[in-house]
C-alpha positions in Angstrom: 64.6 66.3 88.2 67.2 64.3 86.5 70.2 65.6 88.0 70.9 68.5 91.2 71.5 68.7 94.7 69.0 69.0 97.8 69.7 71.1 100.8 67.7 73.0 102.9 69.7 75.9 101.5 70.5 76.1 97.9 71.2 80.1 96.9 74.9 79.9 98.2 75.4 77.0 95.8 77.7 77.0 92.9 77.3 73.1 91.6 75.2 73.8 88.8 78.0 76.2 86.8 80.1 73.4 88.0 78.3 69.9 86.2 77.2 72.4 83.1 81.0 72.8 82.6 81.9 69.0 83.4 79.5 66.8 80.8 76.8 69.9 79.8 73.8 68.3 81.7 70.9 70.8 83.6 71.7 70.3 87.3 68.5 71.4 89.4 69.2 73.4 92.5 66.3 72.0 95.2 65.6 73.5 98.9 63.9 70.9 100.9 62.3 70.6 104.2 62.9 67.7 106.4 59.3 66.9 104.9 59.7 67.3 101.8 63.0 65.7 102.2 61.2 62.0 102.5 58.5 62.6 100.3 61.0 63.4 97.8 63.5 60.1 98.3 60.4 58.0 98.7 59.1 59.2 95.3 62.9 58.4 93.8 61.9 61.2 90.6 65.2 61.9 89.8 68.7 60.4 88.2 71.0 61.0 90.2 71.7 63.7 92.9 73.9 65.2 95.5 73.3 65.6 99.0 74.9 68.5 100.9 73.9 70.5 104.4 72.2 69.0 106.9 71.3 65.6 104.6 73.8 63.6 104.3 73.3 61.6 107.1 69.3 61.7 107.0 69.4 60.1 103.4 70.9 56.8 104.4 68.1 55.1 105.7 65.9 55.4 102.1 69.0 54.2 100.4 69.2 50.1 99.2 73.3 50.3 98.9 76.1 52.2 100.4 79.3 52.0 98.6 81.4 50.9 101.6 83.8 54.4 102.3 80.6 56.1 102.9 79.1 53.4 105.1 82.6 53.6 107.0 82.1 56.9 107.1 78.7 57.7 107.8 77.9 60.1 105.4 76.7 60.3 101.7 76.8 62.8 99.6 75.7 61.0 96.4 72.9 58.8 95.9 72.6 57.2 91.7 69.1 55.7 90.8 69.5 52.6 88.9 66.3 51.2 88.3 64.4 51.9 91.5 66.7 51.1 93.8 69.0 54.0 95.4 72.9 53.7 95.8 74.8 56.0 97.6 78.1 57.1 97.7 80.5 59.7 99.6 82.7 62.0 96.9 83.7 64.4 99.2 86.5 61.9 101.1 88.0 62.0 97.4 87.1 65.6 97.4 88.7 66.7 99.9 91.8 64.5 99.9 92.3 66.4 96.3 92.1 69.5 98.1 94.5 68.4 100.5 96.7 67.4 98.3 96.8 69.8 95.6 97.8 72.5 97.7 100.7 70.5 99.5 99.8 70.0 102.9 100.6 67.3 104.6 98.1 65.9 107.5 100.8 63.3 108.0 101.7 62.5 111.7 100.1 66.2 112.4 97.7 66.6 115.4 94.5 67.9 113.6 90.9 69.1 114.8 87.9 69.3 112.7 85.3 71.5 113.8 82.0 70.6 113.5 80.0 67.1 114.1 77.8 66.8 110.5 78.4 64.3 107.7 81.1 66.3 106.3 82.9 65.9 109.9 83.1 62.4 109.5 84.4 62.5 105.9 87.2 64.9 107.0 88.1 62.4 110.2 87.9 59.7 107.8 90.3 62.0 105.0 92.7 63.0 108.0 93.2 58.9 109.0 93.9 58.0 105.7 96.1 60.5 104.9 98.1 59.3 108.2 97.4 61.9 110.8 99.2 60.8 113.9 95.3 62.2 116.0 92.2 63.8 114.7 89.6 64.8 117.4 86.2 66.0 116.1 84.8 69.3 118.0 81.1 70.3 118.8 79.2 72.8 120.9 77.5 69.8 122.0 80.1 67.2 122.5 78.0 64.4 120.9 78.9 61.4 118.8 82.6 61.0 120.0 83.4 65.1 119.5 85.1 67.1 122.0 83.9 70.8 123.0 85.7 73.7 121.7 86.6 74.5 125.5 88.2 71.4 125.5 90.1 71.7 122.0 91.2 75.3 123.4 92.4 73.8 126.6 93.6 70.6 125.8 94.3 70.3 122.2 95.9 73.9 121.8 99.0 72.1 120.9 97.3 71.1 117.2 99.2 71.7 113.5 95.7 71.6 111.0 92.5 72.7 111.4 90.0 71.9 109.3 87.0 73.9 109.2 83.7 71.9 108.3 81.2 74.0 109.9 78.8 76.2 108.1 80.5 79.0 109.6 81.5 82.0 107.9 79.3 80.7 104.9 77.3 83.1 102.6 76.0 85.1 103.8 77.2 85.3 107.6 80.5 86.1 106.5 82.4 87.9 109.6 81.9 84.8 111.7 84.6 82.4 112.4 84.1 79.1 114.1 87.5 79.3 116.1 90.1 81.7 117.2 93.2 80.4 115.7 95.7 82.5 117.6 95.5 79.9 120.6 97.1 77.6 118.4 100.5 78.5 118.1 101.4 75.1 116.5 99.3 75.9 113.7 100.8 74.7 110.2 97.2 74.8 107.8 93.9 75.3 108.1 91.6 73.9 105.4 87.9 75.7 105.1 85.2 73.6 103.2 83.5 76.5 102.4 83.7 78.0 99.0 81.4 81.0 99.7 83.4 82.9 99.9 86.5 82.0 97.9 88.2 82.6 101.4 86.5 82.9 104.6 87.3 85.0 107.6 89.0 82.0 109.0 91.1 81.0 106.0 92.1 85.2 105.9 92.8 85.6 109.3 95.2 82.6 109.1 96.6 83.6 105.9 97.5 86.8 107.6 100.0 85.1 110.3 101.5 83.5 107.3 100.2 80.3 108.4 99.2 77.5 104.5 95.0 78.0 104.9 93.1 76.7 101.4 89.0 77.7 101.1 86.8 74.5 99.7 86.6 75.4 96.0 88.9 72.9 94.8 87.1 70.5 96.7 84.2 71.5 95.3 84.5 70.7 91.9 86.8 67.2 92.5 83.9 66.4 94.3 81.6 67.0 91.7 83.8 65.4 89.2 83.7 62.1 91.2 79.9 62.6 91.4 79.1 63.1 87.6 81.7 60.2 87.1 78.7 58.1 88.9 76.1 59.9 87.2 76.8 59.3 83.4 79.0 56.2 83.8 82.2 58.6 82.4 85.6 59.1 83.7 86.6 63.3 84.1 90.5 63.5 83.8 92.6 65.9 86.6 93.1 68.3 84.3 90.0 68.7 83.4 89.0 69.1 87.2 92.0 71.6 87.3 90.7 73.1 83.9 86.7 73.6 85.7 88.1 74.9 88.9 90.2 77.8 86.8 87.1 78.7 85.1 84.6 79.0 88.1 87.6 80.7 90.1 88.0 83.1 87.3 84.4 83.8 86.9 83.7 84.4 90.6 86.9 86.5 92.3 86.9 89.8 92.2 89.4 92.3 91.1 90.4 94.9 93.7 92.0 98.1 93.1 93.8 99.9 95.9 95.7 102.6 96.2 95.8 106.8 96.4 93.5 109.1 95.4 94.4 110.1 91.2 96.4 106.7 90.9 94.4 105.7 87.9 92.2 102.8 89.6 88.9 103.9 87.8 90.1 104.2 84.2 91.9 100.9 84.2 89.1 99.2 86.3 86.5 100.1 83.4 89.1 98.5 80.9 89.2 95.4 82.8 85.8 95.7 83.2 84.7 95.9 79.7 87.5 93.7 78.4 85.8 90.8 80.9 82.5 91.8 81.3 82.3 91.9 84.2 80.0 94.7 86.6 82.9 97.5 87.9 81.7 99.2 91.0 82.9 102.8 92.1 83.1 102.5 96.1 82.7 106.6 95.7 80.4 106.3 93.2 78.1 103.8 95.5 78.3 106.3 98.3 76.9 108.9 96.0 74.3 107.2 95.1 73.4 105.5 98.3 73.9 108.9 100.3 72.7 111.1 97.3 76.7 113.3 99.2 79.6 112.7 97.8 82.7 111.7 99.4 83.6 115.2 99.6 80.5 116.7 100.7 80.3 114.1 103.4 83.9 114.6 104.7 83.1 118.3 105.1 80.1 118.8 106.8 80.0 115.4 108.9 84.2 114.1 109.2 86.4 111.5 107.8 84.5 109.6 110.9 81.5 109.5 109.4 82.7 108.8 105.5 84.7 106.2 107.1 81.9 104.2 108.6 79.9 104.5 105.6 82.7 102.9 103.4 82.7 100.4 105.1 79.4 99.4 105.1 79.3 100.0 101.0 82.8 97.2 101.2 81.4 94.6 103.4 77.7 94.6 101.2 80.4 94.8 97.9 82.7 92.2 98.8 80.2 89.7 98.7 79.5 90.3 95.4 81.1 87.4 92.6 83.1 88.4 89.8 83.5 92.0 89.6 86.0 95.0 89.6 86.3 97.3 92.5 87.7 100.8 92.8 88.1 101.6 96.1 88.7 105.1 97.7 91.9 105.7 98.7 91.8 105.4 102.5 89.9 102.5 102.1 93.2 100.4 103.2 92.8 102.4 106.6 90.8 99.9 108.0 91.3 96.3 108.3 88.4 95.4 108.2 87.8 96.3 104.7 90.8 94.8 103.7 89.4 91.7 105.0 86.6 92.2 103.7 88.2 92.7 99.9 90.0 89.4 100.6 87.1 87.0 101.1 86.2 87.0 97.1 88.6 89.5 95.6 92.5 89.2 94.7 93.9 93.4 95.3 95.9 95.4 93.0 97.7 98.0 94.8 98.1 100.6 91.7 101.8 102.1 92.7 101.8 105.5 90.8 104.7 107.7 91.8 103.7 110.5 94.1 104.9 112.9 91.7 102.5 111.6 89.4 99.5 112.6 90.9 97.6 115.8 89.8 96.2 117.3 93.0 92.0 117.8 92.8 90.3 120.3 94.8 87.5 118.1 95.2 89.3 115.4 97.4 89.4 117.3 100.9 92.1 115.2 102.2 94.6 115.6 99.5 93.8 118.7 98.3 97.3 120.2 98.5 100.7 118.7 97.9 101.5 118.8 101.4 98.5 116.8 102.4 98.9 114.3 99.6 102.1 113.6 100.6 101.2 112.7 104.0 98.6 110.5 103.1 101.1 108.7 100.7 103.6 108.2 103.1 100.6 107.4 105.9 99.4 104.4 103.5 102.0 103.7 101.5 102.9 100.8 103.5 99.6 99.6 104.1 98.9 99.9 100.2 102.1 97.4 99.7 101.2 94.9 102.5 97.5 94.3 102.1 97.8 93.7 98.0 98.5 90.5 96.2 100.1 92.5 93.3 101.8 95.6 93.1 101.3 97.4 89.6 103.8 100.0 88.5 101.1 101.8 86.3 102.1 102.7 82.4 101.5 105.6 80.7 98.0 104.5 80.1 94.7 102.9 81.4 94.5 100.8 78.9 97.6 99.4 79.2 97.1 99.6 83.2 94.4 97.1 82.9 96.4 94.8 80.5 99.0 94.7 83.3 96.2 93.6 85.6 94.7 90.8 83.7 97.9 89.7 82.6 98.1 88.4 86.1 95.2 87.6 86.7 94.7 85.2 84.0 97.7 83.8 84.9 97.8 84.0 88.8 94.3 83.8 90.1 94.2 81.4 93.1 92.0 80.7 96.2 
C-alpha cells in the first residue's frame, strides 16, 4: 500500500472517491484486525495512511513523532512514513473545526456534550475548547476516561445548546439508531453528526425536524482529507477546492426524491433525470412488483392498504440507503413518517405539485379511482406533501422539462 485508510470496517467508507478527486493517487481501503493491526504498523509497507474507527488511539504507541495537537489530544488520524520512522498527526481537529465553521455555528460560550469516549471524542472536546465553548463534558455508557454517563448528561446537563455526535451510531448500515434523544434538551441550538453515512443521520433529521441548525460529517470528511493529502504529497489543497470536492461527492451520493399524488408525473420526469445523470431510478411500485411478483393494486385489494403499507416501507428503508439515485415513490408514501425519514437520510424530496384538476383518474389505482376519492386523498396529503419536501415543483407541460426544473435545483441547491 502507498496510500489508504485502516479500520476494522472499511465498506461504509467514502475516502477513496475523496483523495482520487484531491491529487489523483489510488487510496487503498484496508480492514484490519487488532492483529493484523500491529503486524501491519510493525511492517511500515505503506506511504502514508489514515487511521479511522477504533484505531486512532491504538496507533500511537508504533509511532516515532506526534505532531503536538494530536499528542494534546490523544488521538491520530494520520500517520506519514518518512524514511522508516512513523509521524503522526490528527486532521480531524482542523476537520471538524471546518465543519463547524462553514455552516455558522458558533460553540462559543455554549454548553456542549459530545457523545462518545473514542479518539474522535477527544478531537471534538479539543475542537469545542478552542473554538471557546464556555463547558464541554464528554459522555459514555461507561463513564471512563473523564466522561460522564448519558443518565447523567440527561439529568444534569439537560440544560446544553450543541451536541455533537461522535459515536458510531446511526452509521451505515444501522441507520434508525440514534445515540440520544434530543427532545430532553430544550436548550438545544446545533447538533453536529460526524457521520457521513448517511448524508444525514436519524439524529441530524430528527433535530432538523424541530427546526433546531444539525450538519452530518461530510464536510468534515473531505477537509479532513485535504489536510491529510496536504501531509502525504508535501502540497497545499486551497478552500475552494475542499468546497469544490465536497460538491462533487455530495452530488454523486444524495438521492433525488419524488413525492407527491398518484398521476403527478414523478415517473416520467424521474427517468429524465435519471438518464440526463446517470444515475439508477427506482420505481417504489415497480420494486413491490417485483419483490411481491402483486402489484400495488392487486395487493390493496385482496390483503388492505395495511398490508401495502407495511410492505412500502420496508422497499423505502432498504432504498434509502441506496447513494446517488432517483426515487419515485407511491403516492401515500408521505403517510408515514417514517419513510419520510427514511427519504431524508441520503435523499433531498421533490414534492411534484400538479393541480388536482390535472390528474387523469386510472382504474388501476384503488384508492383514487374516482374523482371523489382522489380528491380526498389530495386534500388528506396535500399538506404533508408540502411540509416533508425540500422543493416544491409546479410541473410544466412536460416531463422533460419537469426534470430540468428538478436538476436546476439540484445542481444548484444540493446540501447536507
Amino acid at each position: 500500500m502507498k496510500y489508504g485508510l485502516i479500520a476494522n470496517r472499511v465498506t461504509h467508507s467514502f475516502s477513496a472517491e475523496i483523495h482520487k478527486k484531491l491529487f489523483g493517487y489510488d487510496y487503498e481501503l484496508k480492514a484490519l484486525s487488532e492483529n493484523q493491526l500491529h503486524q501491519f504498523l510493525s511492517e511500515r509497507e505503506f506511504s502514508a495512511i489514515n487511521v479511522t474507527i477504533p484505531y486512532k488511539e491504538s496507533v500511537i504507541p508504533y509511532l516515532d513523532y506526534i505532531h503536538p495537537v494530536a499528542k494534546s489530544i490523544g488521538a491520530v488520524n494520520t500517520i506519514v512514513n518518512r524514511d522508516g520512522r512513523l509521524y503522526g498527526y490528527n486532521t480531524d481537529a482542523g476537520g471538524l473545526t471546518a465543519l463547524i465553521q462553514t455552516n455558522g455555528i458558533s460553540l462559543k460560550d455554549k454548553k456542549v456534550l459530545v457523545l462518545g469516549s473514542g479518539g474522535t471524542s477527544k478531537t471534538a472536546l479539543y475542537v469545542a475548547k478552542q473554538l471557546g465553548a464556555r463547558e464541554v463534558f464528554r459522555v459514555s455508557r461507561n463513564e471512563k476516561d473523564g466522561c460522564i454517563s448519558y443518565e447523567t448528561a440527561l439529568s444534569a446537563h439537560n440544560n446544553s445548546e450543541v451536541i455533537i455526535n461522535t459515536t458510531p451510531c446511526g452509521m451505515f448500515p444501522e441507520t434508525d439508531a440514534t445515540p440520544i434523544n434530543i427532545n430532553a434538551f430544550p436548550s438545544l441550538s446545533a447538533v453536529i453528526d460526524v457521520i457521513y453515512n448517511p448524508l444525514k443521520t436519524k439524529l441530524v433529521c430528527q433535530a432538523q425536524k424541530k427546526k433546531i441548525k444539525a450538519v452530518g460529517g461530510l464536510y468534515m470528511l473531505v477537509a479532513q482529507a485535504a489536510l491529510a493529502a496536504e501531509l502525504f504529497v508535501d502540497k497545499s489543497v486551497e478552500e475552494i477546492k475542499i468546497k469544490e470536492v465536497y460538491r462533487q461527492i455530495l452530488k454523486s451520493k444524495q438521492n433525488i426524491v419524488l413525492t407527491g399524488m398518484p398521476g403527478c408525473g414523478k415517473s416520467s420526469a424521474g427517468k429524465y433525470v435519471a438518464k440526463k445523470l446517470g444515475a439508477r431510478f427506482i420505481d417504489t411500485d415497480d420494486k413491490i412488483t417485483q419483490q411481491t411478483g402483486a402489484s400495488p393494486s392487486e395487493i390493496i385489494n385482496f390483503k388492505g392498504e395495511q398490508a401495502f403499507r407495511d410492505i412500502e416501507s420496508d422497499i423505502i428503508k432498504e432504498i434509502s440507503q441506496l447513494n446517488g439515485c432517483v426515487i419515485s415513490t407511491g403516492g401515500g408514501a408521505v403517510l408515514r413518517e417514517e419513510n419520510i425519514e427514511n427519504l431524508l437520510k441520503n435523499g433531498r424530496i421533490y414534492f411534484i405539485n400538479r393541480p388536482l384538476e390535472d390528474i387523469k383518474i386510472s382504474d388501476d389505482r384503488p384508492l383514487s379511482s374516482t374523482r371523489e376519492l382522489l380528491k380526498k386523498r389530495f386534500e388528506e396529503r396535500y399538506d404533508i406533501y408540502c411540509n416533508s419536501a425540500d422543493v416544491i415543483i409546479n410541473p410544466l407541460d412536460g416531463a422533460e422539462l419537469n426534470a430540468d426544473l428538478i436538476l436546476e435545483d439540484f445542481n444548484e441547491n444540493s446540501c447536507n
